[in-house]
N, C-alpha and C positions, 0 to 999 in steps of 0.2 A: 636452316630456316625452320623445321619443323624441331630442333632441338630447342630452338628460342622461343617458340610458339608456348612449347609444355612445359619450357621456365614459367611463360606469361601465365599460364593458366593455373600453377603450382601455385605460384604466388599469390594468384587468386582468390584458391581455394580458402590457402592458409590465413587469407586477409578476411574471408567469410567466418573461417572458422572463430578466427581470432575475435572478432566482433560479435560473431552469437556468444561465446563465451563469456565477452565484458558483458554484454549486454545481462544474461546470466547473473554474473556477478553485482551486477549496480542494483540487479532486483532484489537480489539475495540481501544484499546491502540494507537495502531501503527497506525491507519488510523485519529486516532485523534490528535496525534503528527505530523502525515504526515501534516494532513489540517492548524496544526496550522505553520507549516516550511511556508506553500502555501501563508497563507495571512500576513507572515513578509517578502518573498518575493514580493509578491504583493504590501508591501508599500513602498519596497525597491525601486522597479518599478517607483512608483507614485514619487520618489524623483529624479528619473531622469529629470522630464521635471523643466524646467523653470517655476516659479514664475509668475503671471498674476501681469504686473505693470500698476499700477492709476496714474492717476496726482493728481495734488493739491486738486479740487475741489469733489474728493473721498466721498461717503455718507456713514456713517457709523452708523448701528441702534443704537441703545438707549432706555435705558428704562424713560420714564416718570414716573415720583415717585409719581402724584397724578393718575394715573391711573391703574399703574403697568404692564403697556403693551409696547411691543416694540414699535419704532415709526420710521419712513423713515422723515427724516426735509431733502427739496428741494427747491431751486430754480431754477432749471431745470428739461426738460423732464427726468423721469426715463424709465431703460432699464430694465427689467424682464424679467430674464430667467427660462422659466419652462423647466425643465428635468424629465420625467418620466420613470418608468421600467428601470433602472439600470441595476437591476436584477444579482447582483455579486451573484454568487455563495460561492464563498470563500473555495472549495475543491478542491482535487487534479482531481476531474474529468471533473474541469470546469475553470482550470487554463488559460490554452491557448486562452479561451473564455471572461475569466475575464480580462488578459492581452489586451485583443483589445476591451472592454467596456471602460480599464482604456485610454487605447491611444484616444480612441474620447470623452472619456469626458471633458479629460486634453486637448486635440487638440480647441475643441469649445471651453471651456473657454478662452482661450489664446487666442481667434479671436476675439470673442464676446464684453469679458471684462464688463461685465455683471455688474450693481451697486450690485445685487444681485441675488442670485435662490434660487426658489422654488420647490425641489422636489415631485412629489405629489406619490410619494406610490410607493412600490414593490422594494424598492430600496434593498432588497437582496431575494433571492432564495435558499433558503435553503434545501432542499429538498433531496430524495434519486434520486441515478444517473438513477432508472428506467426510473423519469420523467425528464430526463434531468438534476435537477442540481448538486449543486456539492458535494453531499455527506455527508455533513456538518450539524449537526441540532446544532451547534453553532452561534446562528443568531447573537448575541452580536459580538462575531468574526468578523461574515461577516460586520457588520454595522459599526464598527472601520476603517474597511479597505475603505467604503463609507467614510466617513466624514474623513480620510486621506489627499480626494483627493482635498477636498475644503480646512482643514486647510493649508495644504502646497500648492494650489497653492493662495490661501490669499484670497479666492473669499464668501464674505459674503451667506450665505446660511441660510434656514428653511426647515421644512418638515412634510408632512402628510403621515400619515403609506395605504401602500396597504395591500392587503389581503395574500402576501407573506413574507411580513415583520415579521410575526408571524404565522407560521403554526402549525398544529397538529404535528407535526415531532419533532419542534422545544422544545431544553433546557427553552426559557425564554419568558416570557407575556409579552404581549405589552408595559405593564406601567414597566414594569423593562428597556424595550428597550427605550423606552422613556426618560428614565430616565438616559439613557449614553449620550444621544443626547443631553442633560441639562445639564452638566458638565462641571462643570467653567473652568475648563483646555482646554475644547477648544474655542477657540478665534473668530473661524469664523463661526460657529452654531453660531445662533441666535433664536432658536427654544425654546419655552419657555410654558408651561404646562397652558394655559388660564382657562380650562375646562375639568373636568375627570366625567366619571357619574359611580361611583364603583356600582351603587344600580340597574343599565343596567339589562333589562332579559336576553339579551345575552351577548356577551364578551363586558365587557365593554372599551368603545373609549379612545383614550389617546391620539391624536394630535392635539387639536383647540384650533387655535390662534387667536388672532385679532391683526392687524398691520396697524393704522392712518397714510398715509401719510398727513403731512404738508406743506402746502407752505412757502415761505417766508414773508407772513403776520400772521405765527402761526397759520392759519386757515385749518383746513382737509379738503382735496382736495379729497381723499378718502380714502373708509376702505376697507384694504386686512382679508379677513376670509380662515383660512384654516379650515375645516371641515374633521375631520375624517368620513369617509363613511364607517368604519369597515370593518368585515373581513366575518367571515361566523359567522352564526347563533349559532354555537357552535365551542366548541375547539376538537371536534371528528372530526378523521381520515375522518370518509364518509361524514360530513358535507362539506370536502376539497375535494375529488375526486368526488362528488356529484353537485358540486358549486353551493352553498347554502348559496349564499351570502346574507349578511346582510342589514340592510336599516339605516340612517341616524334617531337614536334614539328622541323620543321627547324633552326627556333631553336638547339634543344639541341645537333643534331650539329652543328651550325655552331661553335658553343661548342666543344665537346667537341674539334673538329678545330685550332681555332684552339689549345687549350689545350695538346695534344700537339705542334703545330709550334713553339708559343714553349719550353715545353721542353726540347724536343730543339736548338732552336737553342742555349741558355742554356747546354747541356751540351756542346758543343761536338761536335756528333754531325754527321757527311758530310750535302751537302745530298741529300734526297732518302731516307735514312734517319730514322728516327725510333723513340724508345723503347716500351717493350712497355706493352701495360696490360692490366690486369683490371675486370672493370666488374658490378656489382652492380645491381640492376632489381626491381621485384616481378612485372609482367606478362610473361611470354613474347613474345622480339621472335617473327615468324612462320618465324624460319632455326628454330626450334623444332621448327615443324610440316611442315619440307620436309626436317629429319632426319627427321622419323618417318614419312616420305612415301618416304624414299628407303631405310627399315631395314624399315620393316614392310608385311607383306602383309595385305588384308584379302580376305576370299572370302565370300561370301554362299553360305549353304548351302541345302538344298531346304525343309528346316524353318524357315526365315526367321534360323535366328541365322547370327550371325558370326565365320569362325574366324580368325586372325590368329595370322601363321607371321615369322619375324624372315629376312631376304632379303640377298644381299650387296649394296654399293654400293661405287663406285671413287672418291665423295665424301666419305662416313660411315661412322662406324666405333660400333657401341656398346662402350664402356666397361666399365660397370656398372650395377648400376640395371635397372628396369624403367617401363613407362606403366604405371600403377593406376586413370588418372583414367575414372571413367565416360562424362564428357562428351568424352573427349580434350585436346585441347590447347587454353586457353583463351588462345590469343593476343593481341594487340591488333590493334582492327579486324576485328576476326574477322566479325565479321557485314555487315560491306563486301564492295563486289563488285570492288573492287582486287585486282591480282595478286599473289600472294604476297610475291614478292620485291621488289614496290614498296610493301609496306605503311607502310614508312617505311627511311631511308637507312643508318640506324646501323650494320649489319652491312657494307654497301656500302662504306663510307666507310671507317674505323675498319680493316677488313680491306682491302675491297680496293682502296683507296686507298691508304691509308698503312700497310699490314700490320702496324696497332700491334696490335691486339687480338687477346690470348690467349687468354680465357677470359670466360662469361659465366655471371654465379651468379642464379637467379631464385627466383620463391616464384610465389604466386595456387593453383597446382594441386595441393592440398593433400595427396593420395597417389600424387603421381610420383614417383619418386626415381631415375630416370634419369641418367648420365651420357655424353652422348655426345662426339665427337670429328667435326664438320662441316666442310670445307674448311679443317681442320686446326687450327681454334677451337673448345674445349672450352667445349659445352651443358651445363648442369649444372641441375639442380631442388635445392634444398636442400630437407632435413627438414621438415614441417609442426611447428606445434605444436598449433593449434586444438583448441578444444575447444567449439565452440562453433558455426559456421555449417553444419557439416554435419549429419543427423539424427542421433544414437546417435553421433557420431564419439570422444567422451569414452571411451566402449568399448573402442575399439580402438586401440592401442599400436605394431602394425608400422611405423606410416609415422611417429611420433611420434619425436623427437630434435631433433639438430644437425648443422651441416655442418662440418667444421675441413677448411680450406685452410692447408697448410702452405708459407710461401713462402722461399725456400731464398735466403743471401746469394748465391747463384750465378745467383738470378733463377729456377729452380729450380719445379713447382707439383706437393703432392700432395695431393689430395681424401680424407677420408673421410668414411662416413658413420656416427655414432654413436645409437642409438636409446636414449631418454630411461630405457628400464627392462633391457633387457639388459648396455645400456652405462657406464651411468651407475649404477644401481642405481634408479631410483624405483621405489617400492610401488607394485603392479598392485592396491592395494586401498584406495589414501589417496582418499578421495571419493567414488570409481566403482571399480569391478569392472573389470580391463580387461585386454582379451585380445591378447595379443602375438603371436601363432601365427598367427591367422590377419587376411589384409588386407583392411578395410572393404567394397573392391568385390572378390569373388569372380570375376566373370565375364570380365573382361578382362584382356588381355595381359600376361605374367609370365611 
């Protein structure tokens, strides 16, 4: 009797368990059918606006068959548009949010008309709605609904992955994401797999390109590098809420150095010379944080706050721009007890090694907009676009736009910065209320 009793109850239990589970599952279901309704609305959305039309003299990349790398052929100035932090969520909890990322991305394109962009990272947010996003650990999803926005509006585009692109949340690794991005069906990616280091101690990278522009005597005017700067140090959850971000592997510059010397050999360049480049990142290498080491002063007052006074340097020079970011400079490796300047090689090498590198264009720190001039290599933060991982950042509009680098057939570089509602014209009331006047973080350095 008492044997039959703890059948009855076994069965019981397993008929509870059995049922929390479905039940489980039919939510799990439902919110992932939900997400997926969210981002065929969402492209539904992106088919509303108009079309971004070229004229005649349109550049349209190409691959070179002896090199196997894209290439930009010009005879005229090019306009480069860097857009960074997207940040679509692509869930139902980030629908509203995603709708007014899509309206200023599609808004700027269509002003700009851009030869091409370069997204540098974070271009989705996948995450749980604790931290804001949208619910969603279909990152592929989300990254479909990103590159919608360029095929249909016909606006040539590449990209390097942030450290949101690929979370611990997330269904799929980076080199699978990668690898939708490569897909011969779409027509205006132009994103092409230069570089992967699988044998990486950490996650290994999966967006470095290299991109020759030519002029119209067939000769490179210069080289566009996108570098993957990774994600975090692991593919663990607390590596992500920990930010425990990762550094630019040696692997890479190894590449990267190899890539600049066959080049300039090719080109028939004196030995020990070598061509100029620009190189595109989403995380901040740490020559970041030792311009802002070497430009600004911080002083600790008797009230506990901190005042921060802008200082000369005979290495640094600012630009234009300011730091907005609360946390400062979110480097890679930042939370390593490495020296600054060994956090990884890329600036070492690239500079001063081979004094190719010109310019470095980054994203992650969502309202910097800095540009500085370091050991005579121009630091650069592009525009945010986000609307979504910050608290309330949807709000506010100052640090909101794009970056156009304009690159001169003379080899030539000028920066601007154009903000998504002064510049461009987007409504400070299409979704959200948003205040352009003043910057997200009031309290720091400006």
């Amino acid at each position: 009797m008492k044997n039959e009793t703890k059948g009855k109850r076994g069965k019981k239990a397993l008929k509870i368990c059995g049922c929390i589970l479905g039940g489980i599952l039919c939510i799990y279901l439902i919110f992932y059918l939900v997400n997926v309704v969210d981002n065929l609305m969402l492209r539904n959305y992106i088919k509303s606006f108009d079309k971004v039309e070229y004229g005649a003299d349109r550049i349209v990349p190409e691959i070179n068959p002896d090199t196997g790398y894209y290439e930009i052929k010009t005879d005229r100035d090019l306009n480069i548009m860097q857009l960074t932090d997207i940040h679509i969520g692509g869930g139902f909890y980030t629908y509203k949010r995603d709708k007014k990322t899509i309206y200023e991305v599609m808004t700027m394109l269509q002003k700009e008309k851009p030869d091409f962009v370069v997204a540098t990272g974070d271009n989705t947010f996948c995450v749980p709605f604790l931290w804001d996003g949208g619910n969603t650990f279909d990152n592929i999803l989300a990254a479909k609904t990103v590159i919608a926005m360029f095929e249909h509006a016909g606006v040539y585009f590449t990209t390097t992955f942030g450290n949101h692109d690929t979370e611990a949340f997330d269904y799929f690794s980076r080199q699978k994401v990668a690898e939708v991005y490569m897909r011969d069906k779409y027509k205006y990616c132009f994103f092409k797999q230069d570089f992967k280091d699988p044998d990486a101690d950490t996650v290994p990278s999966a967006t470095n390109q290299c991109i020759p522009v030519r002029g119209k005597d067939g000769k490179i005017i210069k080289v566009i590098m996108l570098i993957d700067s990774n994600a975090y140090i692991d593919t663990s959850i607390g590596a992500s809420l920990n930010w425990d971000y990762d550094v630019i592997h040696d692997a890479q510059v190894d590449w990267a150095r190899d890539v600049i010397k066959d080049l300039s050999k090719k080109e028939g360049l004196p030995e020990g010379q070598y061509l100029k480049c620009v190189t595109y990142m989403h995380i901040p290498i740490s020559e970041y944080k030792l311009a802002y080491d070497e430009l600004v002063e911080e002083k600790e007052n008797p009230d506990g706050t901190v005042s921060y006074t802008y200082k000369e340097s005979d290495i640094a020079e600012r630009l234009f721009g300011h730091w907005d970011e609360k946390d400062g400079i979110c480097h890679g490796g930042w939370n390593s007890d490495v020296p600054l300047p060994e956090k990884d090689k890329y600036f070492e090498v690239m500079k001063g090694e081979l004094d190719s590198l010109e310019a470095v264009f980054c994203g992650h720190d969502h309202v910097n907009n800095v540009s500085v001039k370091y050991k005579d290599v121009i630091l650069a933060y592009g525009y945010s676009i986000d609307n979504t991982a910050y608290a309330d950042i949807r709000n506010f509009g100052y640090q909101r736009g794009a970056t156009i680098l304009k690159m001169g057939t003379d080899g030539s570089l000028d920066i601007t910065y154009k903000n998504a509602y002064t510049d461009y014209g987007c409504e400070t009331d299409k979704y959200f209320n948003v205040d352009v006047k003043d910057p997200y973080y009031d309290e720091y350095l400006r």
